[in-house]
N, C-alpha and C positions, 0 to 999 in steps of 0.2 A: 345689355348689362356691361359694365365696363370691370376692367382686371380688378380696381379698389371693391368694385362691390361684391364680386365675385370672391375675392379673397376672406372680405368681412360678414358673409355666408358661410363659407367653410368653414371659418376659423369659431362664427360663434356657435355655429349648432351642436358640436359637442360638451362646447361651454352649459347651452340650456337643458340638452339631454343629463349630462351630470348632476345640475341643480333640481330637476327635477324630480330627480330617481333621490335625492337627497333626504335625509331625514327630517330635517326643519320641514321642510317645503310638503311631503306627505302626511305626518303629524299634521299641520294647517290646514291642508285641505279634508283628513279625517276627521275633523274638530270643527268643521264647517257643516260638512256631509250630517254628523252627529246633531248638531244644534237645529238641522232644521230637516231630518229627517221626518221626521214624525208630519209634517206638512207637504208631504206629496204623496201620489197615489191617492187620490180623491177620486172615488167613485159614486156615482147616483145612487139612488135608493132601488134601482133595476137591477144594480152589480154591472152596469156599462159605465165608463170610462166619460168622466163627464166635461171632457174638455183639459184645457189649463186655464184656472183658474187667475184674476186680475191680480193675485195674492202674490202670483210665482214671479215677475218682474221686480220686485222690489227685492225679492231674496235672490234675483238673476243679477240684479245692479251689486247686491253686497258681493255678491263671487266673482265679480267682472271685478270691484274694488280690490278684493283679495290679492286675484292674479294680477293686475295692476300692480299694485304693490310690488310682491317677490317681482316682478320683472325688471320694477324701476330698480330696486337695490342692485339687484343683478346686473345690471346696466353699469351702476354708479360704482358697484364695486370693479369691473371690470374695466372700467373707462371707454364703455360705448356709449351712442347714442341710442334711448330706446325706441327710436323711429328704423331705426338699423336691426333691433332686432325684429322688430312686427314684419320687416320685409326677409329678413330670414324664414320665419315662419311662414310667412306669402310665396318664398320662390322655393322651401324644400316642399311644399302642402304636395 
């Protein structure tokens, strides 16, 4: 890892932690969590656990779009690139 990228790990992960703890940013993902609540937790007609169903990939892609999203802006607002933060994420994991 070289001093630029080590710098631009440091410097953004308290950027992302902030945003996230944010109120825009939990509203959104509550407002997600709510619309499609009511579509998980599918159990058989035994009361066993029947898998994930082929259903949950398509409302897995909208959440993936979601977080997509706030991170680009977040990105755009901050003047990073958001390949810079997906390796923030990868090297503080």
């Amino acid at each position: 890892m070289s001093i630029v990228d080590e710098f631009v790990s440091e410097d953004l992960l308290p950027i992302v932690i902030d945003y996230c703890n944010s109120e825009d940013f939990v509203y959104s993902i509550n407002k997600f969590q709510e619309q499609y609540a009511d579509q998980f937790h599918v159990e058989s007609k035994t009361g066993e656990d029947s898998g994930i169903p082929h259903e949950y990939h398509s409302i897995f892609m909208k959440y993936q779009e979601l977080i997509d999203g706030h991170f680009e802006s977040l990105a755009h607002k901050h003047g990073f690139m958001i390949n810079s933060l997906y390796k923030c994420f990868r090297d503080s994991g």
